[in-house]
N, C-alpha and C positions, 0 to 999 in steps of 0.2 A: 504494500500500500504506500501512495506518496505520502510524504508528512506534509504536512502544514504547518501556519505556523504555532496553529494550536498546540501542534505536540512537543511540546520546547517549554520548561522549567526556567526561572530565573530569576533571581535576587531582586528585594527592592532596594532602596535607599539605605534600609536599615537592615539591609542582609536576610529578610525573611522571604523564603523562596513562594515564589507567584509562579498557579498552574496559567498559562497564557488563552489556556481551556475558557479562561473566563470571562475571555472578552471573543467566543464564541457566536457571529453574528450581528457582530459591529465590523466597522470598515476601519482599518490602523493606518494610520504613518508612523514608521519605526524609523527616531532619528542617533544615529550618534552624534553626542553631541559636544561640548567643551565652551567651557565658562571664558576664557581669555584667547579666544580668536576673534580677528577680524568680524567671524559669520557671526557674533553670541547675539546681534542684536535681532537674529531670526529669532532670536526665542520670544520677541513679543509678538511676531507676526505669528507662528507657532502657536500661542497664547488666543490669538486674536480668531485664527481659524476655529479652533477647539471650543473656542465659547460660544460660537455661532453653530456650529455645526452637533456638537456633544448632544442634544436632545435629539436628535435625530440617527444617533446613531451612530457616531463619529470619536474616537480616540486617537491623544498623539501618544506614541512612548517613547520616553527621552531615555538616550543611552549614554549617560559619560563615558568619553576615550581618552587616554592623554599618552595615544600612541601618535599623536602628528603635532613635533611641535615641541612636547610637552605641557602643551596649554587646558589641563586640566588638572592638574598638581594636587588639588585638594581631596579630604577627605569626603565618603558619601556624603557626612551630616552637612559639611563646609560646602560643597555642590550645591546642596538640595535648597541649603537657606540661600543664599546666594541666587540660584533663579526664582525664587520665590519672592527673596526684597529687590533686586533690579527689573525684574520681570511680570510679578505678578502670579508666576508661572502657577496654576492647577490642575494641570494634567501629570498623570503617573510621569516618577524621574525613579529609572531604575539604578541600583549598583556598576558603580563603572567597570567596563569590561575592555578586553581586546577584540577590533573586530579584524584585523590582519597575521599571519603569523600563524606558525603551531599550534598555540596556544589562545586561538580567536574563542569565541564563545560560540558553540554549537549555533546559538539560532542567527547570527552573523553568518558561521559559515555556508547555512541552509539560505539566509537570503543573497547573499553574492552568486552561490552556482544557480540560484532558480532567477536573478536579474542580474545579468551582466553589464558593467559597462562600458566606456567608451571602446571600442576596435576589439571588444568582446573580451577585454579585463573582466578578471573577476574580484581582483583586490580591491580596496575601499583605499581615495587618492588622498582625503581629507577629511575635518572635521564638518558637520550638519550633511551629511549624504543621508539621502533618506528613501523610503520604501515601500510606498504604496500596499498595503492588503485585502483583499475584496472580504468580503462578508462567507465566503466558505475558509479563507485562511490561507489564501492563496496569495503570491507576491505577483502585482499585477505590472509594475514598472517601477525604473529605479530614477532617482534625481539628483543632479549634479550637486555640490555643495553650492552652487552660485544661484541655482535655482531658488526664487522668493517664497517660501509659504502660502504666500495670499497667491501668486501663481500656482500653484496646485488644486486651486478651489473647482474650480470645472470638472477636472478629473477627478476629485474628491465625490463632489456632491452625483457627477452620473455612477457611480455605483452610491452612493445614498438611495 
């Protein structure tokens, strides 16, 4: 059977492992993400999608990386509060992970081989790449880190 991305375990902020089972018939954006790049100021457009869209069906999940860069240095708690007071942020912020490498986290490495990128890369270039999920748990397309949040809304809301 293929997996989805339902079938993928993983840490919150506070390290308590989240079945992904449970957001079973919502539609995701799965971003990795990092508090001191360039891109952190997607996180209010991020933000801005999510509160529009959430009653309908709609979840973002933010992944801290602080493999590009090192520009996520901080602890989960130090993350979490940090998109929370510059941001606003209230959409799920999971435990930072790898999402390149050996050592990537399973459901990174399930979303790279099922959305490849540019000239059919499968590694992640930067921080905010993000991943589209349709409502069966399926990676529907992947987005550049330069891609704007609020540019995703189309493609968001037709699987809404």
């Amino acid at each position: 059977m293929t997996k989805t991305v339902y079938d993928f375990t993983c840490s919150d902020s506070t390290g308590k492992p989240v079945d992904l089972g449970e957001y079973r018939g919502k539609v995701l954006l799965i971003v990795n993400t990092a508090s001191k790049c360039g891109f952190t100021p997607q996180f209010a457009g991020l933000e801005s999608v999510y509160a529009d869209l959430s009653d309908r069906g709609f979840e973002v999940l933010g992944f801290p990386c602080n493999q590009f860069g090192s520009q996520d240095p901080g602890s989960n708690a130090e993350i979490s509060e940090f998109c929370q007071l510059n941001y606003g942020v209230t959409f799920p912020m999971f435990g930072k992970v790898n999402v390149n490498g050996s050592d990537a986290d399973p459901l990174f490495q399930h979303l790279k081989s099922s959305a490849r990128g540019a000239l059919g890369s499968e590694g992640i270039k930067w921080n905010f790449t993000k991943f589209l999920i349709n409502r069966e748990g399926e990676v529907v397309k992947r987005y550049a880190p330069t891609t704007k949040p609020e540019d995703l809304r189309k493609d968001i809301e037709a699987l809404l």
